[in-house]
C-alpha positions as CSV (number, residue, x, y, z in Angstrom):
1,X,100.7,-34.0,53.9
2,X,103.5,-34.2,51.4
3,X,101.5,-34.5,47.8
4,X,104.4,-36.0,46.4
5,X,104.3,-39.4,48.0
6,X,101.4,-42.0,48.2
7,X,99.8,-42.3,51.7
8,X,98.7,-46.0,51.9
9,X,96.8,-47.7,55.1
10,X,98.4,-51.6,55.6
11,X,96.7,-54.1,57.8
12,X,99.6,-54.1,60.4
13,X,97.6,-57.2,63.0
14,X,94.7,-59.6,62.9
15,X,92.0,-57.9,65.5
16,X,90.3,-59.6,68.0
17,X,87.1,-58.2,68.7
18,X,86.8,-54.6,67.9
19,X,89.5,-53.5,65.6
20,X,92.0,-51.1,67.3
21,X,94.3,-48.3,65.3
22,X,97.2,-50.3,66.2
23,X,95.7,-52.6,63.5
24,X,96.6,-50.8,61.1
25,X,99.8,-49.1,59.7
26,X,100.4,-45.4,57.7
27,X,103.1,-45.5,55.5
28,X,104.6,-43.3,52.7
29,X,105.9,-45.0,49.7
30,X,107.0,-43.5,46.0
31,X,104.2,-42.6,43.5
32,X,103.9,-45.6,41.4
33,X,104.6,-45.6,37.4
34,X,102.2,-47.1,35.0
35,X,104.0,-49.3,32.8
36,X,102.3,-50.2,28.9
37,X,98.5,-51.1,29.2
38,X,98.0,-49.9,32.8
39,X,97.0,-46.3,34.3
40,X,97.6,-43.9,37.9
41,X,94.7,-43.0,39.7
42,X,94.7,-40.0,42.0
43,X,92.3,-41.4,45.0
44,X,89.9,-38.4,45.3
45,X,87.1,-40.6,47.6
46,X,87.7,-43.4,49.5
47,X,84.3,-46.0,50.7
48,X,84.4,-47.5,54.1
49,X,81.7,-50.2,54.6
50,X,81.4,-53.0,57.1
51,X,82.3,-56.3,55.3
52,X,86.0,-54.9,55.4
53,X,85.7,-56.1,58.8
54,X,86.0,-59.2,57.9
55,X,88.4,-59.1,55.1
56,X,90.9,-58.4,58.5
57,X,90.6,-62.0,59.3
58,X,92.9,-64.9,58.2
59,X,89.4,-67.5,57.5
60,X,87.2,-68.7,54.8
61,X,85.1,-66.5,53.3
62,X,83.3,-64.8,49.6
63,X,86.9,-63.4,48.8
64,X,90.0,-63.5,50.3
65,X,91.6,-61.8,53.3
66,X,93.6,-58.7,53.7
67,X,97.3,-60.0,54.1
68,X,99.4,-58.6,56.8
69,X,101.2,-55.7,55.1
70,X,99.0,-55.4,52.3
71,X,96.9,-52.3,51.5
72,X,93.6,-52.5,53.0
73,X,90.9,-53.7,50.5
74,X,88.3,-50.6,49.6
75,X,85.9,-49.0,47.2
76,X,87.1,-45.7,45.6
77,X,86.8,-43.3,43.2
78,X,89.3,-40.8,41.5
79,X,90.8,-39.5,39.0
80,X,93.8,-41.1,36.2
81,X,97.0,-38.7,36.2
82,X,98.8,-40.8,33.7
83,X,97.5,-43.0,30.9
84,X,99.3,-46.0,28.8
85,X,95.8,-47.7,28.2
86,X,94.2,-46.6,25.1
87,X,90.9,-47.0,26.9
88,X,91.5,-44.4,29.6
89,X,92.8,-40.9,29.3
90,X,94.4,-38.2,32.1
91,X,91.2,-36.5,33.7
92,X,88.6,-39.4,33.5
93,X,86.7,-40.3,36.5
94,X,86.6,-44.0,37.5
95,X,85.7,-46.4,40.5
96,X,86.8,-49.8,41.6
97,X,88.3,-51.6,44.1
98,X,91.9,-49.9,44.8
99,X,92.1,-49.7,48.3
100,X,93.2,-47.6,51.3
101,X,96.0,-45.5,49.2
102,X,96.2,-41.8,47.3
103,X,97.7,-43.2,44.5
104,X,97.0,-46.8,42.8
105,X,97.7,-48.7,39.6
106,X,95.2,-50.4,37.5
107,X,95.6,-52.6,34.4
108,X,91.7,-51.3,33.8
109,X,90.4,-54.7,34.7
110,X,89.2,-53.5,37.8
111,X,87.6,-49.6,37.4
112,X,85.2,-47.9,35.3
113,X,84.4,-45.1,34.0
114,X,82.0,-43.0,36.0
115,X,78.8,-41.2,34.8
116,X,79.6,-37.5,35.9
117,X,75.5,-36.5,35.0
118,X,74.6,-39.3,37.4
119,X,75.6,-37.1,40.2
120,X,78.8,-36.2,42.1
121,X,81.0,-38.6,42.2
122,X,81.4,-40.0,45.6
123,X,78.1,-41.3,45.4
124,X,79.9,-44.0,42.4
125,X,80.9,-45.4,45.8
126,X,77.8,-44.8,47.7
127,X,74.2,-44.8,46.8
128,X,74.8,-45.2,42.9
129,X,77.7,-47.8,44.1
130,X,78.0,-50.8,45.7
131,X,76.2,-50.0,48.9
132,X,73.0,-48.5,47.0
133,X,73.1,-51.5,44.8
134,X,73.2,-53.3,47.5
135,X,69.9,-52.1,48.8
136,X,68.2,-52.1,45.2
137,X,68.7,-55.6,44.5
138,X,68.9,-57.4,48.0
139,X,65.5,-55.6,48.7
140,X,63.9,-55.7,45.0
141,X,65.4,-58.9,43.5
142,X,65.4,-61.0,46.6
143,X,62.7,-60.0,48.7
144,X,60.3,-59.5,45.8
145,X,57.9,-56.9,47.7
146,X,54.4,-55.9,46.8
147,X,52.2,-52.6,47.7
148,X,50.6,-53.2,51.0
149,X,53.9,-55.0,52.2
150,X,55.1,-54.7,56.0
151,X,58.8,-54.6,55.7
152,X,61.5,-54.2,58.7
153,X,64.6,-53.0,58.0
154,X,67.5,-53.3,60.1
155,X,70.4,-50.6,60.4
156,X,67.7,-48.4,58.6
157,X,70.0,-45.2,58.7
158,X,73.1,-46.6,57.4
159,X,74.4,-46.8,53.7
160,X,72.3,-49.9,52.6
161,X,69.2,-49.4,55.1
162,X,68.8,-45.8,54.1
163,X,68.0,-47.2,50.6
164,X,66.1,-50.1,51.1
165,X,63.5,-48.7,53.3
166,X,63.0,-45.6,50.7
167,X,62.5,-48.0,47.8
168,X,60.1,-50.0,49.8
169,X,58.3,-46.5,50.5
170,X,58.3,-46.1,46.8
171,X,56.6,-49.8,46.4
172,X,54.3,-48.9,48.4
173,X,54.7,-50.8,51.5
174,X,54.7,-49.9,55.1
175,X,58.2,-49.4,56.2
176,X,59.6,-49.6,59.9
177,X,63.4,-49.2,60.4
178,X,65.5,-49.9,63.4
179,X,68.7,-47.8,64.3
180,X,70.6,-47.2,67.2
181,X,70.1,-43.8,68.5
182,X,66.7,-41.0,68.4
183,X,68.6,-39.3,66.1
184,X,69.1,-41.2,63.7
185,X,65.2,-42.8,64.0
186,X,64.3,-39.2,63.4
187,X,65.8,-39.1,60.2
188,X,64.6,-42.1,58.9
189,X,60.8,-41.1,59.5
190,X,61.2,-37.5,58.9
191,X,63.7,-37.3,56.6
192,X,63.1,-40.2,54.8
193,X,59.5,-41.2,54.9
194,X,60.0,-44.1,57.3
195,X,56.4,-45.0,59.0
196,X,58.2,-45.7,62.3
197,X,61.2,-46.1,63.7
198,X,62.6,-48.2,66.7
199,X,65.5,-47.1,68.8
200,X,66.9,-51.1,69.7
201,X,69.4,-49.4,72.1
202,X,66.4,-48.1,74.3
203,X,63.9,-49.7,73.4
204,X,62.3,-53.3,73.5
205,X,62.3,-54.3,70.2
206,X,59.6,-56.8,70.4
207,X,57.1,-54.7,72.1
208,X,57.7,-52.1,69.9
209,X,57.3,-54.6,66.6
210,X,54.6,-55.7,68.2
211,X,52.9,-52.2,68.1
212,X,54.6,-51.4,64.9
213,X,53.2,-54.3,63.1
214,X,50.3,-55.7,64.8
215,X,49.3,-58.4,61.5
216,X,53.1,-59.2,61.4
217,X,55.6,-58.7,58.9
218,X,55.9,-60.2,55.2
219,X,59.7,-58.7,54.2
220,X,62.8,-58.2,56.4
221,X,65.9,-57.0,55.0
222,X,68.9,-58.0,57.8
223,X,71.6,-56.2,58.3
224,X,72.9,-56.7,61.7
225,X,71.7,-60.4,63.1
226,X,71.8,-61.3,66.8
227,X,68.9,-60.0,68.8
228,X,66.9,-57.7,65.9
229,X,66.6,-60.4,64.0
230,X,65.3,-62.7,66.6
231,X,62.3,-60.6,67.5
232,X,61.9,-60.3,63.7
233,X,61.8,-63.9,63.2
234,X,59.1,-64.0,66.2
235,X,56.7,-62.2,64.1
236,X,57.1,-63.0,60.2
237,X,54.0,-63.8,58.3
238,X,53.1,-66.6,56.1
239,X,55.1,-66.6,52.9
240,X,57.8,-63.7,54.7
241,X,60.8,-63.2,52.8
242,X,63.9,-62.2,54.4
243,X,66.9,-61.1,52.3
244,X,70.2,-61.4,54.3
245,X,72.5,-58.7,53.4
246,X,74.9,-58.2,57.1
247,X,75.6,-59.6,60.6
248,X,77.0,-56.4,61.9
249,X,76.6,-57.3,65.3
250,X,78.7,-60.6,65.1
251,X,81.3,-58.7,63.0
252,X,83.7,-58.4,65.9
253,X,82.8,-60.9,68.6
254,X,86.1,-62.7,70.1
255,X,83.5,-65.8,69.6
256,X,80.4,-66.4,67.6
257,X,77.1,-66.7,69.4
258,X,75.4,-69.9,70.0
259,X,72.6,-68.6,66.9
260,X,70.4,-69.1,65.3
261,X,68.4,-71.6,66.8
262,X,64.7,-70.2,66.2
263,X,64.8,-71.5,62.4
264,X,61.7,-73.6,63.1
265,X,59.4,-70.4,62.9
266,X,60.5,-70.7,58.8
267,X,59.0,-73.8,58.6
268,X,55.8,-73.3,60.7
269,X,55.6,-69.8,58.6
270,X,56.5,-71.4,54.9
271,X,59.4,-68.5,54.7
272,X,62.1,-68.0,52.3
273,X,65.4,-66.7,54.2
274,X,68.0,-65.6,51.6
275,X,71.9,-64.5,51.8
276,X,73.3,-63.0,48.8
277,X,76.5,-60.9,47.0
278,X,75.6,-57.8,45.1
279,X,78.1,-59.4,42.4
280,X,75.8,-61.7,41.4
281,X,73.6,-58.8,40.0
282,X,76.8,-57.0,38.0
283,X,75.3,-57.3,34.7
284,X,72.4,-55.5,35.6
285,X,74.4,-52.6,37.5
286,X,73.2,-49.8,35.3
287,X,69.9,-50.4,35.9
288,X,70.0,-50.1,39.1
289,X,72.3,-46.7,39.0
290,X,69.9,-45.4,36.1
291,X,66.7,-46.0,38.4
292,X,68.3,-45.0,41.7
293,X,70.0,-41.9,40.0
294,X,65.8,-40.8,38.2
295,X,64.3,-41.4,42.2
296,X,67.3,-39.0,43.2
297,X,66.1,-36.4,40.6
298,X,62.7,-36.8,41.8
299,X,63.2,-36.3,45.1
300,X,62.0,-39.9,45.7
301,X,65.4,-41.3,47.1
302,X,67.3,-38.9,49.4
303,X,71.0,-40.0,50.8
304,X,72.9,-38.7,54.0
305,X,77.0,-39.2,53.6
306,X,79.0,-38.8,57.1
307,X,82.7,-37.3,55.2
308,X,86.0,-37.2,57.2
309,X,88.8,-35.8,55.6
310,X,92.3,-37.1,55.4
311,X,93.5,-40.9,54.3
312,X,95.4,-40.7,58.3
313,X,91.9,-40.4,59.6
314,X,90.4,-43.7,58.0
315,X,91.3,-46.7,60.8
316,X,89.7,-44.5,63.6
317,X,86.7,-43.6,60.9
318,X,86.5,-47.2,60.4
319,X,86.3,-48.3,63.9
320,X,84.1,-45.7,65.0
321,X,81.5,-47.0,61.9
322,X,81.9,-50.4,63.6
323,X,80.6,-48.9,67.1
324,X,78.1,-47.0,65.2
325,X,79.4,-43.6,65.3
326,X,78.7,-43.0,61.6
327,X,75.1,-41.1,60.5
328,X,74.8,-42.6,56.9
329,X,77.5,-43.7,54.4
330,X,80.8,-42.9,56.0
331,X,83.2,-41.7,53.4
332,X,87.0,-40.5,53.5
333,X,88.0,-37.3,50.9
334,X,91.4,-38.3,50.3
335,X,92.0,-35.5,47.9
C-alpha cells in the first residue's frame, strides 16, 4: 500500500442485520496538514469493539451515528509525525478516538499521551484502554463484589469478559464464564483461572448454571442479553447485582426481540440491574490503568489480543468479531 496517501474506511450503507463489506468503503485521500494548534498522527493500532455496531445506525443513542461517508468512529493509537501544538511533539505516543484512517488530525482535545512503561502500546486501546476499563469499573464500581461472591460472566473470553472474570478471581469470588466455542472455555479456565466455563452454543445454559452454581448467583456482568441472560435472571440471589455493559446478541437483529419480560424475578429477589458508560468513570482512568497495569506485572491479569494486519482487512475483521470469530480483543496493525 502506497505510504504516501491516507487509507481511510467510510460507512458507505446503513446495514440491516449483520453488517456486510459492501457497508463500507476504502478510499485514498491526501495526507492531511496540521494547521496552528493541531497535530498528524500516524495510526500505528487501530481498536475494533462491538458498540461500533451500532454507531452504523441512523437512531437515538449515547453518541451520535456514523454519517454516510464519514470515517468510521474507532479507538486508536499512534504516533504524531508533525507538531504545531506546543503540548505535543513528533514521536510521542497517544490514543483517542480518530477513527478507521492511517493518518488523522487532532486539535489535542481528543488524544493523550500514552504511558510507554505501562506496557506496549496497543494495549492503550485494549486492556489498559477503554475495553479493560470497561471491565474494571463495570465489574468493581457497579457490581460492588465481595470474596465468596458467585459471579457469571457473559462473553467471558472477549476484551471486556477476559477482564472482569480475572478481577473477580483476584476478589476472591467464584467465577463462571460463558463463551461460544470449547476453545475459548478452555482458555478462560486454564488460562485464566476461570472455575468453570459453559459453552452456550452446545450446551444448555440452565442446566449447566444450575450445576455451576447450585446456591445461585449474587453478580452478573452482561455482555450479550437474549437467552444468557435469561437463564441468569432465573437464578440470581437475594441482593444480586447485575452490571449491564452489552447486548451483543441484539446488535444486529432486523428487529428487536419481544425482551425482557422476566423483570419480576428483580423484585421477588430485591436486585439492582444497572447499565452504564465507561465515561462516567474518566476522572478516575489512571487508577484503573495503574492497577490493571501492577496485576499485569504480577502475573495476576493475563490478556489474549486476536491482531490482523492491514487497515483493508478491518470491515471483514469487524464483521467476523460480530459472528464471533475473534479469540480476545481483536485489533488491526495499521502500521
Amino acid at each position: 500500500m502506497d505510504r504516501e496517501v491516507n487509507l481511510k474506511v467510510l460507512l458507505a450503507n446503513r446495514p440491516v442485520g449483520y453488517p456486510t463489506e459492501d457497508d463500507f468503503d476504502i478510499v485514498e485521500s491526501p495526507i492531511p496538514m496540521p494547521e496552528e494548534g493541531e497535530v498528524l498522527i500516524k495510526t500505528e493500532w487501530l481498536s475494533l469493539d462491538p458498540y461500533m455496531r451500532g454507531r452504523m445506525n441512523d437512531q437515538q443513542s449515547y453518541a451520535d451515528p456514523v454519517q454516510i461517508g464519514e470515517v468510521m468512529v474507532g479507538g486508536s493509537v499512534g504516533r504524531i509525525q508533525q507538531s504545531r501544538a506546543p503540548a505535543y511533539h513528533v514521536g510521542d505516543v497517544v490514543e483517542g478516538r480518530t477513527g478507521w484512517q492511517m493518518y488523522a488530525i487532532s486539535d489535542g482535545s481528543d488524544i493523550r499521551k500514552v504511558d510507554e512503561d505501562l506496557g506496549p502500546i496497543q494495549t492503550s486501546i485494549g486492556i489498559l484502554g477503554m475495553p479493560g476499563l470497561t471491565g474494571y469499573f463495570g465489574f468493581l464500581d457497579v457490581c460492588k463484589p465481595v470474596p465468596g461472591d458467585t459471579v457469571v460472566v457473559s462473553a467471558a473470553s472477549g476484551a471486556v469478559g477476559q477482564v472482569v472474570g480475572q478481577i473477580a478471581r483476584i476478589m476472591g469470588c467464584r467465577v463462571i464464564g460463558t463463551a461460544g466455542s470449547d476453545e475459548k472455555v478452555d482458555y478462560i479456565v486454564n488460562e485464566l483461572g476461570f472455575n468453570v466455563g459453559i459453552n452456550y452454543k452446545t450446551e444448555n445454559v440452565g442446566k449447566a448454571l444450575d450445576e455451576a452454581c447450585p446456591v445461585g448467583i449474587d453478580v452478573y456482568f452482561d455482555n450479550v442479553g437474549g437467552l444468557v441472560t435469561d437463564a441468569v435472571l432465573d437464578r440470581i440471589n437475594t441482593g444480586a447485582r447485575i452490571s449491564v455493559c452489552g447486548q451483543i446478541s441484539q446488535y444486529n437483529l432486523p428487529e428487536p426481540e419481544m425482551a425482557p419480560r422476566n423483570m419480576g424475578l428483580l423484585i421477588r429477589s430485591q436486585s439492582k440491574m444497572e447499565g452504564f458508560l465507561v465515561t462516567k468513570y474518566q476522572n478516575r482512568f489512571e487508577e484503573g490503568r495503574q492497577r490493571m497495569a501492577y496485576w499485569i506485572r504480577q502475573g495476576e491479569l493475563k490478556y489474549l489480543e486476536d491482531v490482523v494486519e492491514g487497515l483493508q482487512n478491518a470491515p471483514r475483521t469487524f464483521i467476523g468479531m460480530l459472528n464471533g470469530e475473534n479469540f480476545g480483543k481483536t485489533l488491526i496493525k495499521v502500521s
